[in-house]
C-alpha positions as CSV (number, residue, x, y, z in Angstrom):
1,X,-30.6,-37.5,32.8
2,X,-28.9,-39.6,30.6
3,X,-31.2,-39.4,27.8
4,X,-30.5,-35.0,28.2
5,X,-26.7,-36.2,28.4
6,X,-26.9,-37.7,25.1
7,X,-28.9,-35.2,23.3
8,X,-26.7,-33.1,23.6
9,X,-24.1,-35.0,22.7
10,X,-25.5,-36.0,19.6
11,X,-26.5,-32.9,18.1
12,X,-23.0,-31.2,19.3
13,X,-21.3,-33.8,16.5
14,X,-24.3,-33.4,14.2
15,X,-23.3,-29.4,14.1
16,X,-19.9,-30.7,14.3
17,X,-20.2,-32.6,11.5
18,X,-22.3,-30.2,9.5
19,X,-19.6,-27.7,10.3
20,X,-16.5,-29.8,9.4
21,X,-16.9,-29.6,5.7
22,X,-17.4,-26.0,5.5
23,X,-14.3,-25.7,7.7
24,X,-12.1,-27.1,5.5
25,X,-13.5,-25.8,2.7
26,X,-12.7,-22.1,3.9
27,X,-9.6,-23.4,5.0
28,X,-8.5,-24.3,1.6
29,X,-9.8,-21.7,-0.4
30,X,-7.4,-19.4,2.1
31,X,-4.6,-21.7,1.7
32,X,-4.7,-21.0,-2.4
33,X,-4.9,-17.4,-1.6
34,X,-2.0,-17.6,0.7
35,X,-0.6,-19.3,-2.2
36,X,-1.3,-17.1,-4.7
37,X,-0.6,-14.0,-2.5
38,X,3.2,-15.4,-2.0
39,X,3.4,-16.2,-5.3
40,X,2.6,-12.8,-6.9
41,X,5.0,-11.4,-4.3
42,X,7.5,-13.1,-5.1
43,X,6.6,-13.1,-8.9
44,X,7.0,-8.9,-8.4
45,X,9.8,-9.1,-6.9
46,X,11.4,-11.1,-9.2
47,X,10.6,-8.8,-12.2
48,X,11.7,-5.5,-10.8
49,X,15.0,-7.5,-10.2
50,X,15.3,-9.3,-13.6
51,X,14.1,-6.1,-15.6
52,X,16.9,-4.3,-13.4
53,X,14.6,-1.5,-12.7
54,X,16.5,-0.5,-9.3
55,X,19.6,-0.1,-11.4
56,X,18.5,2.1,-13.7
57,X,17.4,4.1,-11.0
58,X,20.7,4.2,-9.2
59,X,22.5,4.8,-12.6
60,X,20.6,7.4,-13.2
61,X,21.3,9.3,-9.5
62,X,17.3,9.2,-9.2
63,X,16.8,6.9,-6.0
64,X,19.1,4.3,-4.4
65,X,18.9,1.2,-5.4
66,X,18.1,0.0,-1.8
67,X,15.1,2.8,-1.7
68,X,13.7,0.8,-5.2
69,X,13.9,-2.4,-3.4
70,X,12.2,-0.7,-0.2
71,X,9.4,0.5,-2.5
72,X,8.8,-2.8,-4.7
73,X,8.8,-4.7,-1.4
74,X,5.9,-2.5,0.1
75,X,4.0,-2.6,-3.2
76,X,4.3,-6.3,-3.4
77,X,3.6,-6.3,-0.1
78,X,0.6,-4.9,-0.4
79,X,-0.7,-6.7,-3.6
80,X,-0.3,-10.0,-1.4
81,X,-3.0,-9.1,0.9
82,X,-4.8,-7.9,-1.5
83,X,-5.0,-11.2,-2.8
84,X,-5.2,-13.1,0.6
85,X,-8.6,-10.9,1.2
86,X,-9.9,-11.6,-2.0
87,X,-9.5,-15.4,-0.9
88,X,-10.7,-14.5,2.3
89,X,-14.1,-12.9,1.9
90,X,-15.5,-16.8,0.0
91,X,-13.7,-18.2,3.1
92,X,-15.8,-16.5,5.5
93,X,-18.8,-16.6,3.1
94,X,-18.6,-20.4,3.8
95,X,-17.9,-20.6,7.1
96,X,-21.0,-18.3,7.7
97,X,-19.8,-15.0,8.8
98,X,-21.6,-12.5,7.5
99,X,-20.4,-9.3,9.3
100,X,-16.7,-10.5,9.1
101,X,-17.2,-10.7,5.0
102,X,-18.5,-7.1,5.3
103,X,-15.7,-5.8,7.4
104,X,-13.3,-7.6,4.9
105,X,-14.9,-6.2,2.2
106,X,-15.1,-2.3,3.1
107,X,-10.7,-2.9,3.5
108,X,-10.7,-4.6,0.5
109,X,-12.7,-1.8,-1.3
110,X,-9.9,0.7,0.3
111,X,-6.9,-1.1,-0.5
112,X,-6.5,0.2,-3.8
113,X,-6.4,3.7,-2.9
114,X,-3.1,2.2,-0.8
115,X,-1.7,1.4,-3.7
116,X,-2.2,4.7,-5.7
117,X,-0.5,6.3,-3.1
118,X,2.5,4.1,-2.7
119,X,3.0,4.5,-6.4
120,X,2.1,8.8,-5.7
121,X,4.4,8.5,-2.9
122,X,7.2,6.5,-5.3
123,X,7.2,9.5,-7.8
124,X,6.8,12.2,-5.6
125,X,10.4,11.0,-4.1
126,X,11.5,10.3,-7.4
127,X,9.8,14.0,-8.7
128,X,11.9,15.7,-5.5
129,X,15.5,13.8,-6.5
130,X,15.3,15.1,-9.6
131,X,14.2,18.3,-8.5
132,X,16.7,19.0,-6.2
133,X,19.8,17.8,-8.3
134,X,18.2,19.9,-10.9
135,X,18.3,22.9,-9.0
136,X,21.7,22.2,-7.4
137,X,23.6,22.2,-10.5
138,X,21.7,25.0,-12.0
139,X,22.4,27.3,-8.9
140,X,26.2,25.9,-9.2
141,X,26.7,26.9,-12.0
142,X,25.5,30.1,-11.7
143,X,27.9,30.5,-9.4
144,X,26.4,30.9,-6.1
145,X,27.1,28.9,-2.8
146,X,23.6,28.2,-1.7
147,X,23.1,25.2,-3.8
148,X,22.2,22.7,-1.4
149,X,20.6,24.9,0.8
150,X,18.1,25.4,-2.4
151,X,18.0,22.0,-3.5
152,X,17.3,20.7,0.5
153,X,14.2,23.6,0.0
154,X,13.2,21.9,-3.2
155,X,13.4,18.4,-1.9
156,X,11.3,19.1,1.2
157,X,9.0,21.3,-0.9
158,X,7.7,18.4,-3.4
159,X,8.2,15.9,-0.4
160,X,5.5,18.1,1.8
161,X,3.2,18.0,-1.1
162,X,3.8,14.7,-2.2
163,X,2.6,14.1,1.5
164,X,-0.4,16.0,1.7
165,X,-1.7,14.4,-2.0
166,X,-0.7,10.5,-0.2
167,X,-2.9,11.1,2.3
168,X,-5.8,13.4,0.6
169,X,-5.5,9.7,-2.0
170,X,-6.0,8.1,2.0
171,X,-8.9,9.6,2.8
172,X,-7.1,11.4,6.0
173,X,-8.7,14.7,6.8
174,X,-9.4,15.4,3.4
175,X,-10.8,18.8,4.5
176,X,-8.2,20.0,6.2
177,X,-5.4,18.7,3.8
178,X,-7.7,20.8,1.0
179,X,-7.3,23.8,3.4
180,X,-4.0,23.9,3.7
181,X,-3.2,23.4,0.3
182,X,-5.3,26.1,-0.6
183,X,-3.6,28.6,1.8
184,X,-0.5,27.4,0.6
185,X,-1.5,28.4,-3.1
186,X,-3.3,32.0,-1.9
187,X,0.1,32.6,0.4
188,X,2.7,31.9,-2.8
189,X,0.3,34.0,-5.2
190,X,0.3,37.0,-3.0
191,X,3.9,36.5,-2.4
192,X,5.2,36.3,-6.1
């Protein structure tokens, strides 16, 4: 009984052992992609500011500055994890788990089609801004009092499509995003 006892015992800290050094391995190769991850952030972050992107933009009457720092936040945001899961896949690679790299991988394969469509979505509000100032001072000074009333229509307009092109870049019922764009396109061309 004894002899079972320590058996077991001993090839428990044999695998323990074994384990151990792959362990902390993985463990530091996602530490230098936490690292990295943060540092990238914060490396973004810092150039939007220093290159003072957002005030142009606010300057300009495009976005507000607090929308640019919104939208560089989420983009660094999502560059970070990009770069933890690059570090994570050899992590799990060398702690042995196989089907956990695969899962890792098929998000890591989709997380650039994240980032196109935070950028898509970026100019698509920056596209409706525009847009919709455009149209409000052109219908002002035409003379006519439904200026904002337009320029909401504008706004929304670009926004819905701006929408539907986010999430056809998403993969989200592509199908039915490229039917409704199509009836969309049929119902204005036998409108006009």
């Amino acid at each position: 009984m004894i002899e079972l006892i320590n058996v077991i015992l001993f090839d428990f800290f044999k695998n323990l052992g074994n384990f151990m050094p792959n362990f902390f391995g993985g463990l530091l190769i996602l530490i230098v992609g936490l690292l990295i991850g943060g540092i990238v952030k914060r490396l973004i972050v810092t150039l939007v500011t220093f290159s003072k992107i957002d005030l142009l933009f606010h300057r300009t009457k495009l976005i507000k500055k607090e929308e640019v720092n919104i939208w560089t936040e989420v983009l660094s945001e999502i560059l970070k994890w990009m770069l933890i899961i690059v570090f994570l896949v050899p992590a799990l690679e060398v702690w042995g788990l196989s089907r956990a790299t695969t899962v890792v991988n098929q998000i890591l394969f989709y997380l650039p089609n994240v980032v196109v469509a935070v950028v898509i979505a970026f100019v698509g509000i920056l596209a409706s801004n525009l847009t919709a100032d455009l149209v409000r001072h052109s219908v002002k000074t035409m003379g006519s009092t439904a200026s904002n009333s337009l320029a909401v229509f504008t706004r929304g307009t670009i926004v819905f499509f701006t929408v539907l092109v986010v999430l056809n870049q998403l993969g989200v019922a592509q199908d039915l995003i490229r039917i409704l764009f199509t009836g969309i396109v049929v119902m204005l061309s036998l409108a006009g």
